[in-house]
ZATORBA-182810 format. One line per 3 residues: number of its first residue (from 1); their letters; for each residue z negated, x, y negated of C-alpha. Coordinates in Angstrom, 1 decimal. Example, Ala and Ser with C-alpha at 12.3 -4.5 7.8 and 13.67 -1.06 7.14 Angstrom:
<atoms>
1	AS	-7.8/12.3/4.5 ~ -7.1/13.7/1.1
</atoms>
This chain:
<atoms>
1	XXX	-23.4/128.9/-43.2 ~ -22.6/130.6/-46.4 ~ -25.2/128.2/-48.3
4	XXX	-27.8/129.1/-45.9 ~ -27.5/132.8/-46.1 ~ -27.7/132.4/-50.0
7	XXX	-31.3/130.4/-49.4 ~ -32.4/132.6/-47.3 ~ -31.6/136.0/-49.6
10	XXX	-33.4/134.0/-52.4 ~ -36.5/133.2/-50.7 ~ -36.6/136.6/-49.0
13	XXX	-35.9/138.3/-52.2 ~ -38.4/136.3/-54.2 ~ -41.2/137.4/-51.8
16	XXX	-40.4/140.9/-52.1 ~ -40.7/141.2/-55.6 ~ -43.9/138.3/-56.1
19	XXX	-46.1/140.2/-54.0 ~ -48.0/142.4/-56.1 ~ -51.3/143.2/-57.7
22	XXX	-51.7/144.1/-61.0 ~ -54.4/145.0/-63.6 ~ -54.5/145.5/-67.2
25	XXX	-57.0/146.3/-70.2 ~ -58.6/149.5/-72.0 ~ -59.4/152.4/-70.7
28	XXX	-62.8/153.8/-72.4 ~ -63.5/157.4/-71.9 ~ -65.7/159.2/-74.4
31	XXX	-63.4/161.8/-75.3 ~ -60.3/160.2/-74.6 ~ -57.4/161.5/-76.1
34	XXX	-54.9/159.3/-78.2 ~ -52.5/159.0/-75.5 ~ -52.4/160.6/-71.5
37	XXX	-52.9/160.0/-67.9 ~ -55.1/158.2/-65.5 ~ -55.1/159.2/-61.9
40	XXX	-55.1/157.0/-58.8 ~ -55.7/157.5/-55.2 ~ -57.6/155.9/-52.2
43	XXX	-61.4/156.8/-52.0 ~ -62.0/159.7/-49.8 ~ -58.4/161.0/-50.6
46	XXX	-58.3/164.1/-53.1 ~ -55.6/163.2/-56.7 ~ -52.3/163.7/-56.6
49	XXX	-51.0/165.2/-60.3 ~ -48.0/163.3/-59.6 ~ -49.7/159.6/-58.8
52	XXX	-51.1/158.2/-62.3 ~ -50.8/155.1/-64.9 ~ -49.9/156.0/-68.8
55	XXX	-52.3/154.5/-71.3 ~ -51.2/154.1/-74.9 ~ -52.6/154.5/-78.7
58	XXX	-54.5/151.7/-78.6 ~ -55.9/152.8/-74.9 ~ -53.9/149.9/-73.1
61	XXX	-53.0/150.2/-69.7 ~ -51.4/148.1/-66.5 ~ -51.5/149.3/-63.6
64	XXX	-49.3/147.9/-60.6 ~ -49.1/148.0/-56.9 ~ -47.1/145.9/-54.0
67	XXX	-49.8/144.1/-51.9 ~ -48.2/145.1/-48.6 ~ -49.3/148.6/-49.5
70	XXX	-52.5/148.0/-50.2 ~ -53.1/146.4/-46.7 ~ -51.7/149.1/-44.9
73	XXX	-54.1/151.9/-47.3 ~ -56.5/153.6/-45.0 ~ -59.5/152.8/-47.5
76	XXX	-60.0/149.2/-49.3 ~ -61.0/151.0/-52.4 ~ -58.9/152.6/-55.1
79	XXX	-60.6/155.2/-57.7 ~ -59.5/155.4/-61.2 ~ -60.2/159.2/-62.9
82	XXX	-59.1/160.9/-66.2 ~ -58.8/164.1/-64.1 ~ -57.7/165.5/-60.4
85	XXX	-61.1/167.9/-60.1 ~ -63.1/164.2/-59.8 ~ -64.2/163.4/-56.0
88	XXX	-63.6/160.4/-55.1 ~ -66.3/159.7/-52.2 ~ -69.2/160.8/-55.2
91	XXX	-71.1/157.7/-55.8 ~ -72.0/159.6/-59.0 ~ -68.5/160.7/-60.3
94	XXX	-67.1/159.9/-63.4 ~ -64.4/156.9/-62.0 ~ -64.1/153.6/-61.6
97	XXX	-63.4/151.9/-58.1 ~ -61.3/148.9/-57.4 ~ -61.9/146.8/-54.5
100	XXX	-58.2/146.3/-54.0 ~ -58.5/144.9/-50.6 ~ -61.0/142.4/-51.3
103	XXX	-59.1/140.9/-54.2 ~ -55.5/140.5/-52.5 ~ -57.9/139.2/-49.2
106	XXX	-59.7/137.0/-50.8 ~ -59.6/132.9/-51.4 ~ -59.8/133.0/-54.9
109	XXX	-55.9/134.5/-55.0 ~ -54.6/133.5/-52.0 ~ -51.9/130.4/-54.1
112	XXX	-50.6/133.0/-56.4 ~ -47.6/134.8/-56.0 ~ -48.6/137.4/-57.9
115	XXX	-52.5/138.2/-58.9 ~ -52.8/139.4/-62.5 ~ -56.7/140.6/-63.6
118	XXX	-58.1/141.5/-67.1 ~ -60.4/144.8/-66.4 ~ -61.1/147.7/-68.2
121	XXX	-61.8/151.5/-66.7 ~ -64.6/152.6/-67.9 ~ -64.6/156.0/-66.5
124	XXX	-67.9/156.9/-67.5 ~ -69.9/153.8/-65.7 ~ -71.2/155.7/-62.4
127	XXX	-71.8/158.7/-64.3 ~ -73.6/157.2/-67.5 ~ -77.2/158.3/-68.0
130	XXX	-79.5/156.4/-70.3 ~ -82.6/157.5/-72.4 ~ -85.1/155.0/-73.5
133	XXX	-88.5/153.5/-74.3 ~ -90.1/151.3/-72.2 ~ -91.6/147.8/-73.5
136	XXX	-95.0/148.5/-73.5 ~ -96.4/146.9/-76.5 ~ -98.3/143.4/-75.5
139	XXX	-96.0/141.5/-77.9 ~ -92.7/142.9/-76.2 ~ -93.9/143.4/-72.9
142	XXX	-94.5/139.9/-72.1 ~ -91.3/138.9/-72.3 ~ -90.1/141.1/-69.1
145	XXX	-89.4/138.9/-66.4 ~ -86.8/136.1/-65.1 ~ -85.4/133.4/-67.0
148	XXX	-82.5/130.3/-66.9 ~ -80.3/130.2/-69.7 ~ -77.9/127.1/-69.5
151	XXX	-74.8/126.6/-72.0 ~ -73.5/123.2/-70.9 ~ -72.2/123.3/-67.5
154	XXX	-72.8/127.4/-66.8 ~ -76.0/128.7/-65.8 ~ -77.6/132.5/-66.2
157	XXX	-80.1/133.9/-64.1 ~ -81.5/136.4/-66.1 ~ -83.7/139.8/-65.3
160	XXX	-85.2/141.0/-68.5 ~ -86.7/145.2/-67.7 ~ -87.8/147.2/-70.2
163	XXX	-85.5/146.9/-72.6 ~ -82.2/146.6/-70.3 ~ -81.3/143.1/-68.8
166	XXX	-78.7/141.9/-65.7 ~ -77.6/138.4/-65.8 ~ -76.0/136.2/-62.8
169	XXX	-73.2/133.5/-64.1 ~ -73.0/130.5/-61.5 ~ -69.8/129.8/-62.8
172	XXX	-67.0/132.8/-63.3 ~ -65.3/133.4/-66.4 ~ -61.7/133.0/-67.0
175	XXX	-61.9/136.5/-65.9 ~ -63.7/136.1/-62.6 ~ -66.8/137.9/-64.1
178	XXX	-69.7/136.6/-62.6 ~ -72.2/139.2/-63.9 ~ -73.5/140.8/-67.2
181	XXX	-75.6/143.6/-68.7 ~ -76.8/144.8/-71.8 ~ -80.2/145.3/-73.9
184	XXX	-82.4/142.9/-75.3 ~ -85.2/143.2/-78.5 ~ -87.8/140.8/-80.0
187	XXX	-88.0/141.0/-83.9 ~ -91.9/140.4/-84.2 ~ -91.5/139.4/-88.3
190	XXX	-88.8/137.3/-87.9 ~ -90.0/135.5/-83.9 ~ -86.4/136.5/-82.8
193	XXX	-85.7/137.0/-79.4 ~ -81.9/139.0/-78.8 ~ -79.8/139.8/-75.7
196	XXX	-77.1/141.8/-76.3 ~ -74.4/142.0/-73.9 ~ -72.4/144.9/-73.6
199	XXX	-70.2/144.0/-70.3 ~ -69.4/142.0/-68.0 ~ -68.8/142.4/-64.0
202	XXX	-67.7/141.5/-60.7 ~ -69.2/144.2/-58.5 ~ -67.4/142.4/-55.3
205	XXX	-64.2/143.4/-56.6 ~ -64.9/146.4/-59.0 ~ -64.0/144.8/-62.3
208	XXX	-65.2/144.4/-65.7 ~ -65.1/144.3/-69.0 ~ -66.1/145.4/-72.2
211	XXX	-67.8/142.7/-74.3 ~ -69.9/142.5/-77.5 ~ -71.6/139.7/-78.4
214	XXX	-75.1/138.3/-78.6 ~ -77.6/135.4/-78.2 ~ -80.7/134.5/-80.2
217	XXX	-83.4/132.4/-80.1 ~ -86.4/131.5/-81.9 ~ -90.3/131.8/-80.4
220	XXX	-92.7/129.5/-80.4 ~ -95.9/130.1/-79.7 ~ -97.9/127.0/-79.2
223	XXX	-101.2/127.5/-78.2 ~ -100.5/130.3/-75.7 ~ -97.2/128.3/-74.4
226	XXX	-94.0/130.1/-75.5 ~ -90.7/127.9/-75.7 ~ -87.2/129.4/-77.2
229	XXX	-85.3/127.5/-79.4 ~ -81.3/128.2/-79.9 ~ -77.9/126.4/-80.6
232	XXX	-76.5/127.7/-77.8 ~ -78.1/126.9/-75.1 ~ -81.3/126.3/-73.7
235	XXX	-84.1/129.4/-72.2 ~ -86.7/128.9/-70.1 ~ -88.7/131.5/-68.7
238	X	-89.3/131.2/-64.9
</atoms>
């Protein structure tokens, strides 16, 4: 009987303490200062002052809540701000939203014990506002449009506009991102095609990440057929 009892405290004490969901990363903020706050609370709820996550020096944060409480929250959707004057239910604010209920519901999770996800806040993404040119030279311009770019066993569907581009990933990332933007460029001396990518997403759960690297690739232009030559992978235009 004794034995039994002891069995039972473990398992129920084990699944007290697994069941949480947490999320770490960067917070990017333009003005951010070198250490402070973040503020949490459900969407369509105002900030408490008292409810936040520290970040530190190097703008790390984690950020941690039991998964009971997030399925008895009366919104799916928790908002991220560096202030309490930011409203929450403004599509436009300066926050990031986390589709809390969606992770700890979803498939993806549902072996782990606990569910632990890489994503940055970046604070400013709703709110951001972009000037730029539009391609509308003949030699840029004709590169807007939709293209496959395979790198062995993943596949990118990608949206080239004006000078901007959204890519699909069939396969996820070690991160679960399944989406990425940034800018693209043709160098007309050099026959260099560029995409830059600046992040990557999963808008079905509200994560992403900060990212920084590139692809290039050479154009040919062989009597009016264009073809793109790279060691990473091969793009073809749709």
């Amino acid at each position: 009987m004794k034995k039994l009892l002891i069995v039972l405290l473990l398992i129920i004490s084990v699944k007290s303490f697994s069941q949480n969901l947490e999320l770490f990363g960067k917070v990017e903020w333009h003005d951010l200062k070198e250490t402070g706050k973040i503020f949490w609370t459900e969407e369509g709820k105002n900030y408490d002052a008292q409810q936040f996550i520290t970040y530190d020096k190097n703008r790390n944060f984690n950020f941690k809540i039991g998964i009971d409480k997030i399925k008895n929250l009366n919104s799916s959707v928790l908002v991220f701000a560096i202030d309490t004057t930011k409203r929450t239910s403004d599509e436009n604010a300066c926050v990031q939203r986390i589709n809390v209920l969606e992770i700890v519901n979803s498939s993806e999770f549902k072996n782990l014990k606990n569910i632990k996800l890489n994503t940055d806040l970046l604070l400013g993404i709703n709110c951001q506002r972009y000037v730029y040119n539009e391609a509308k030279e003949e030699n840029i311009i004709k590169f807007v449009g939709s293209y496959n770019l395979t790198i062995n066993d993943t596949l990118r569907n990608i949206e080239l506009g004006n000078i901007f581009f959204n890519s699909h990933i069939t396969k996820q990332t070690k991160d679960y991102m399944n989406e990425e933007f940034g800018n693209w460029n043709f160098n007309e001396e050099k026959k260099i095609l560029t995409f830059n990518v600046w992040r990557q997403m999963n808008k079905r759960y509200g994560l992403v990440l900060l990212k920084k690297f590139q692809f290039e690739f050479i154009v040919n232009n062989t009597s009016g057929i264009i073809t793109f030559q790279s060691e990473k992978g091969v793009l073809t235009k749709k």
